[in-house]
C-alpha positions as a Markdown table, in Angstrom:
| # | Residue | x | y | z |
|---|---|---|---|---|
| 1 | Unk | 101.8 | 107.3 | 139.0 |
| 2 | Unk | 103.2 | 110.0 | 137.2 |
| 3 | Unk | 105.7 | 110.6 | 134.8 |
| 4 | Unk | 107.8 | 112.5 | 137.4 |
| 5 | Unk | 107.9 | 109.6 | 139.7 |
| 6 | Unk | 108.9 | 107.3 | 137.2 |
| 7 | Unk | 111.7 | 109.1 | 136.5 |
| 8 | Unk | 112.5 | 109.6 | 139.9 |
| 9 | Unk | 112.6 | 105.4 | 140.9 |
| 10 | Unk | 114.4 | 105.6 | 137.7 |
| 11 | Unk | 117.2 | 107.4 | 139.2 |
| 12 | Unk | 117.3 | 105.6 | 142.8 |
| 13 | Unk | 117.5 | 102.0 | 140.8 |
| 14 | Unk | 120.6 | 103.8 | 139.2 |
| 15 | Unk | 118.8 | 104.4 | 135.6 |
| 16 | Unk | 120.2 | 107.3 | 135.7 |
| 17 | Unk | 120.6 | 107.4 | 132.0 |
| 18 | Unk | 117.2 | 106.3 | 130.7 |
| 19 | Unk | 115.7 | 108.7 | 133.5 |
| 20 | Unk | 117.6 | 112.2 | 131.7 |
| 21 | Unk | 116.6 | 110.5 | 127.9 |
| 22 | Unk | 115.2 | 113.1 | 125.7 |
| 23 | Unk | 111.4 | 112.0 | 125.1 |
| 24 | Unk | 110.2 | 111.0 | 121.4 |
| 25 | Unk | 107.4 | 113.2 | 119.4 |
| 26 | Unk | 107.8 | 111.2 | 116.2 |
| 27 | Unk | 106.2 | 108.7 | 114.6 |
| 28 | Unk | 107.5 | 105.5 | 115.9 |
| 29 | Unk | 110.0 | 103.8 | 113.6 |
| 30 | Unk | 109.5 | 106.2 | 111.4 |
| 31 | Unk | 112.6 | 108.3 | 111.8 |
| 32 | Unk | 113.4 | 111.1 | 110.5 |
| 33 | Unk | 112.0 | 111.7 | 107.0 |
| 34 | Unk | 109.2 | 113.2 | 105.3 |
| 35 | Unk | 106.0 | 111.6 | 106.5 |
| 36 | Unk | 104.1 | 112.6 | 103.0 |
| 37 | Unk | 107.0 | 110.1 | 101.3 |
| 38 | Unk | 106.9 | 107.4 | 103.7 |
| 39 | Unk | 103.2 | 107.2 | 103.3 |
| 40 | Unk | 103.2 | 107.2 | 99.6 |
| 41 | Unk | 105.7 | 104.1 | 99.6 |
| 42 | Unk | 102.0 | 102.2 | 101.2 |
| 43 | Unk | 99.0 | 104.1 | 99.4 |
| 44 | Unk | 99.6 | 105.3 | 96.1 |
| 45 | Unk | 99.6 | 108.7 | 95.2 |
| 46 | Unk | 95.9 | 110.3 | 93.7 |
| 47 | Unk | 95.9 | 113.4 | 92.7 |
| 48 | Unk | 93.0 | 115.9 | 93.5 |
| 49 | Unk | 92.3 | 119.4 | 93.8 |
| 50 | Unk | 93.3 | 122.0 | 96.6 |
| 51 | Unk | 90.2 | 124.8 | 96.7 |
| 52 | Unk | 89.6 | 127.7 | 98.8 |
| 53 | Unk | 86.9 | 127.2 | 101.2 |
| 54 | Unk | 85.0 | 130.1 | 100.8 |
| 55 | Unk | 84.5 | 130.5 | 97.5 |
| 56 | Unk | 85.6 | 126.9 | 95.8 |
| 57 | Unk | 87.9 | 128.3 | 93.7 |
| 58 | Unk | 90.3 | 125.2 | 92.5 |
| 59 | Unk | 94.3 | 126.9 | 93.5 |
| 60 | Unk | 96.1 | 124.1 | 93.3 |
| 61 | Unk | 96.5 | 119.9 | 93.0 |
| 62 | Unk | 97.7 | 117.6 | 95.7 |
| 63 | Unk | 99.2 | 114.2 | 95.4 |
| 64 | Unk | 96.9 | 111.9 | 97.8 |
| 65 | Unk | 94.4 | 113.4 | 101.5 |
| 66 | Unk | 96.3 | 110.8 | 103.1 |
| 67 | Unk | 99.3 | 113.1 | 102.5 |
| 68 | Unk | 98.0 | 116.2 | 104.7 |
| 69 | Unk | 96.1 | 116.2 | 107.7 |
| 70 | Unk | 93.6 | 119.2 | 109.4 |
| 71 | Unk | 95.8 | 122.2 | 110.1 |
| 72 | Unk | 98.6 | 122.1 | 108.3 |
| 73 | Unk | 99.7 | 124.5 | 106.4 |
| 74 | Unk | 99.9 | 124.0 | 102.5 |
| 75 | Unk | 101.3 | 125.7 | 99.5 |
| 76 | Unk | 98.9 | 125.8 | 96.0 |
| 77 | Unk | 100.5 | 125.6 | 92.9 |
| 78 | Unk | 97.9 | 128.6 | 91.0 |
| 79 | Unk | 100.2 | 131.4 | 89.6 |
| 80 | Unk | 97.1 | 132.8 | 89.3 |
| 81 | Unk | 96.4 | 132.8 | 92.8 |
| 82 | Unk | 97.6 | 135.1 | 95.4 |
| 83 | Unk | 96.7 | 135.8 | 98.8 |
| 84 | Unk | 98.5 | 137.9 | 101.6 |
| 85 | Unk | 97.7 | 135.0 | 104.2 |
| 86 | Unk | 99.0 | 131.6 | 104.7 |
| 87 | Unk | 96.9 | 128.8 | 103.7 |
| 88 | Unk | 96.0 | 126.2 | 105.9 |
| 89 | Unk | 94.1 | 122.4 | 105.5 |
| 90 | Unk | 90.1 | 123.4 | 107.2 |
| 91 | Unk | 88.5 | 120.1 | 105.5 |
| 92 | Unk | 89.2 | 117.2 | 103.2 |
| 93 | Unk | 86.7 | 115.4 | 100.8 |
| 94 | Unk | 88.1 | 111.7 | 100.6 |
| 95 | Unk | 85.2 | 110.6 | 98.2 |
| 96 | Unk | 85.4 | 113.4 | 96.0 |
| 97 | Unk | 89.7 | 113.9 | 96.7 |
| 98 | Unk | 89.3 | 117.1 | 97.5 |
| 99 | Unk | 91.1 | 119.5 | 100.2 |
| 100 | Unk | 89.9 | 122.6 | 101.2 |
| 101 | Unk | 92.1 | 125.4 | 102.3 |
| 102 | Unk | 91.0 | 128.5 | 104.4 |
| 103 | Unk | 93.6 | 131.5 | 104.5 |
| 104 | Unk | 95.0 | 132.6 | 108.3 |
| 105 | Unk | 95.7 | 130.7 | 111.2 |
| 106 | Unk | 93.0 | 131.6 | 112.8 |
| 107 | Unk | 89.9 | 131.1 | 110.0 |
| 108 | Unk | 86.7 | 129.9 | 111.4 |
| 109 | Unk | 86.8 | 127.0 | 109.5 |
| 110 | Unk | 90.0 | 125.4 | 111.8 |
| 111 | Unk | 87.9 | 125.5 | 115.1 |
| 112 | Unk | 85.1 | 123.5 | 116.3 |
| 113 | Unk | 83.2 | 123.6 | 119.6 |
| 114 | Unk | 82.5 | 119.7 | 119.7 |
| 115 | Unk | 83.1 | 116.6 | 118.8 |
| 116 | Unk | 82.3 | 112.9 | 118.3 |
| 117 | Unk | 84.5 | 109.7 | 119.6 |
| 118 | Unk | 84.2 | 105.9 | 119.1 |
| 119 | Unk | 83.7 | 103.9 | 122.3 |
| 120 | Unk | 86.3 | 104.6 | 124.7 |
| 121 | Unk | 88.5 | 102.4 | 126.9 |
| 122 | Unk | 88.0 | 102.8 | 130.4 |
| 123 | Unk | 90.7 | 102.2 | 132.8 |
| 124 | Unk | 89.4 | 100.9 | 135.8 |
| 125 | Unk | 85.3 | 101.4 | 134.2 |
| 126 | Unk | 83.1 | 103.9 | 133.6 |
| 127 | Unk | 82.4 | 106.7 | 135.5 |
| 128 | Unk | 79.6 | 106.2 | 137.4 |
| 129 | Unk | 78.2 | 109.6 | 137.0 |
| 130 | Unk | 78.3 | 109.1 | 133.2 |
| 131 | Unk | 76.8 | 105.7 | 133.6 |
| 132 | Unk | 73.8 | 107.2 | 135.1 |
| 133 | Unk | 73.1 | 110.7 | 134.1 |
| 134 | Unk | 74.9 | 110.2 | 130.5 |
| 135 | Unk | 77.2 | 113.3 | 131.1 |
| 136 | Unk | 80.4 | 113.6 | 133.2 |
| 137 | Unk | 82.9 | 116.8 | 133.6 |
| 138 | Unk | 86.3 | 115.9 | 133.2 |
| 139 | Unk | 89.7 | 117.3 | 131.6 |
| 140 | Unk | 90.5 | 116.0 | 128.5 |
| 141 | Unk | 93.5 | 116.8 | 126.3 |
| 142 | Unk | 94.9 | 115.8 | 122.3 |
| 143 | Unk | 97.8 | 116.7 | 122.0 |
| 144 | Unk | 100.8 | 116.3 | 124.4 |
| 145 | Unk | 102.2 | 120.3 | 124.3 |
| 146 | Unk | 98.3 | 120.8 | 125.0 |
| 147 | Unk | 97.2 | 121.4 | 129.4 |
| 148 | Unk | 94.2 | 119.6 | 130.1 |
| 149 | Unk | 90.7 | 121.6 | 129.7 |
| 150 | Unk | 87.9 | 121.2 | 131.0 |
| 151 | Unk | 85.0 | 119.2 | 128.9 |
| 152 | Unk | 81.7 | 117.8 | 129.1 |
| 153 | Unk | 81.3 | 113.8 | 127.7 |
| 154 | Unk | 77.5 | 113.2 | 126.4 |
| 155 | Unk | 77.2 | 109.5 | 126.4 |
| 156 | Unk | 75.1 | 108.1 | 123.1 |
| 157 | Unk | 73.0 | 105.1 | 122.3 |
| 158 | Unk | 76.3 | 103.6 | 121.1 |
| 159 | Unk | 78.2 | 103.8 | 124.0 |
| 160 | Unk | 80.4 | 106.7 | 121.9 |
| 161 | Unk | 80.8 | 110.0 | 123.0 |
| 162 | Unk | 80.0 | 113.6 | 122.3 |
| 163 | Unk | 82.4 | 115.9 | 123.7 |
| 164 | Unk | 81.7 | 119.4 | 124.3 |
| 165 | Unk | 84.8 | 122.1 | 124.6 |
| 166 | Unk | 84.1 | 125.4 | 126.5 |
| 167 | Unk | 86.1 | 127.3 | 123.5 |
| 168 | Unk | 86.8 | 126.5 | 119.9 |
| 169 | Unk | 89.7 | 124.5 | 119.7 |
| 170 | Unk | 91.8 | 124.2 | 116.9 |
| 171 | Unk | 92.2 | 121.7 | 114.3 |
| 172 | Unk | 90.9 | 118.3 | 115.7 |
| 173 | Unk | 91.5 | 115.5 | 113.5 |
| 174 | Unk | 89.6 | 112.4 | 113.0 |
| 175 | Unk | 92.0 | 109.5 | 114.2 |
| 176 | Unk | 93.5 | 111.3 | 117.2 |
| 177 | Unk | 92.9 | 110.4 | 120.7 |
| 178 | Unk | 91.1 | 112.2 | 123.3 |
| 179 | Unk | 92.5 | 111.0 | 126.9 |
| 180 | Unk | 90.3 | 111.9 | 129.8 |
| 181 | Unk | 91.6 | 112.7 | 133.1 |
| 182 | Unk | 89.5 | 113.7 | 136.7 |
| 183 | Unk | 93.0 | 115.7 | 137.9 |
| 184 | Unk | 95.9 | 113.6 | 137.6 |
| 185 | Unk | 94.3 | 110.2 | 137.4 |
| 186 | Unk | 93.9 | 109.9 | 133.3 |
| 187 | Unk | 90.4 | 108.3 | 133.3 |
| 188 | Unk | 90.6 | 106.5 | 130.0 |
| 189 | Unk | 91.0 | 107.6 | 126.3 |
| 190 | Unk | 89.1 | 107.4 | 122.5 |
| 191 | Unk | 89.8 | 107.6 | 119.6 |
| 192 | Unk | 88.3 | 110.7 | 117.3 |
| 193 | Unk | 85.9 | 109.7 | 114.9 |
| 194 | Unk | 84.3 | 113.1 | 113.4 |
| 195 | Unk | 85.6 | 116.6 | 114.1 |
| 196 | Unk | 82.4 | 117.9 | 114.4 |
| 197 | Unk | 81.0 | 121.0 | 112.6 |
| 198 | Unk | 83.3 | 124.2 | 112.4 |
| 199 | Unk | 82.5 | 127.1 | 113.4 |
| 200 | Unk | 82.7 | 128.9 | 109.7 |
| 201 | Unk | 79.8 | 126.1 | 108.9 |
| 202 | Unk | 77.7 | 127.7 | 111.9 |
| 203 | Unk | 77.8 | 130.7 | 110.3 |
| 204 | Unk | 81.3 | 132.2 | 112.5 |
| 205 | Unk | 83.2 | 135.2 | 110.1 |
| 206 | Unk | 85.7 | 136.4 | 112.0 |
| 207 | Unk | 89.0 | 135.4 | 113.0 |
| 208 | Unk | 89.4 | 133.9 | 116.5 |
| 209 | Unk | 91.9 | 133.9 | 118.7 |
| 210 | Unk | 94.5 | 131.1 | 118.2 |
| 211 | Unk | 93.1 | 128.6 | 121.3 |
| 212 | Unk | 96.7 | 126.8 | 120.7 |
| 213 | Unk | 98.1 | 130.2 | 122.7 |
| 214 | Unk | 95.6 | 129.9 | 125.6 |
| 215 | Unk | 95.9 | 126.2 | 125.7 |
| 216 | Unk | 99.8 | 126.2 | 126.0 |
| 217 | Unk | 99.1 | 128.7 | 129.1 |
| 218 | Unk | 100.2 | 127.2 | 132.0 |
């Protein structure tokens, strides 16, 4: 069923109200406030360096990874350290507390072509080609503002997945959830377990274009 028709038997059993309710983004119960300060009233704050990804200069200190996540944009605190280009989280270091920055939106180190998922929940049960072949085309998408795209699940020894995209995509973070659809049936969904390598690892110097435009493409 989709979202559509909920709303509309929302309407004919006269929920008219809960039918026209703006939908929620947030983080549940959370409200609205600072995540970075409602996390550090649960994990303490530990502070660690902020360098630049391509050379490893240190440009700044942070107060905990569990602050920050892959994208976002962040501010060093280096007087000594200037740069015409915004700076934006490409990797973070948990053992060694360090996060790495890469400068522009659209920096080879914020994209990756693939990546790897714990064991995902199934719906109604595997797909059959999948079960038998190990691969399966399907749409997948990560973030709600995001259409589907097309993908290719690899199924390992584990009973994980590989997922390969047909373009670098943008800043996917470990703890996310891929949801896999065949249309408008959503198939199942996984949980991210490792970003995969980024492009600027493989070598990649140039800017790309920002996938987050042709993704929002209707």
């Amino acid at each position: 069923m989709m979202k559509s028709d909920v709303k509309r038997l929302a309407n004919e059993m006269n929920l008219e109200r809960i039918a026209r309710k703006h939908e929620s983004m947030g983080l549940c119960f959370v409200g609205k406030r600072k995540f970075s300060r409602f996390i550090s009233q649960f994990i303490p704050d530990n502070i660690g360096y902020i360098k630049l990804i391509e050379t490893n200069e240190i440009i700044g200190k942070h107060c905990g990874i569990h602050c920050y996540t892959m994208g976002q944009r962040i501010t060093p605190i280096n007087k000594h350290y200037t740069s015409s280009k915004p700076l934006f989280i490409a990797k973070k270091d948990p053992i060694e507390n360090i996060i790495y920055a890469a400068p522009g939106t659209n920096h080879p180190a914020l994209f990756t072509k693939s990546f790897h998922t714990d064991i995902p929940y199934w719906i109604n049960e595997m797909p059959l080609l999948l079960k038998e072949t190990g691969q399966y085309q399907c749409d997948f998408r990560f973030q709600h503002k995001h259409r589907p795209l097309s993908v290719i699940i690899s199924l390992l020894n584990n009973n994980t997945l590989q997922v390969s995209l047909p373009i670098p995509i943008r800043s996917i973070c470990p703890g996310q959830y891929a949801v896999f659809y065949d249309e408008n049936e959503v198939l199942g969904a996984a949980r991210i377990i490792d970003s995969g390598i980024s492009l600027y690892d493989l070598k990649w110097t140039e800017p790309l274009i920002n996938s987050d435009l042709f993704l929002n493409m209707c």
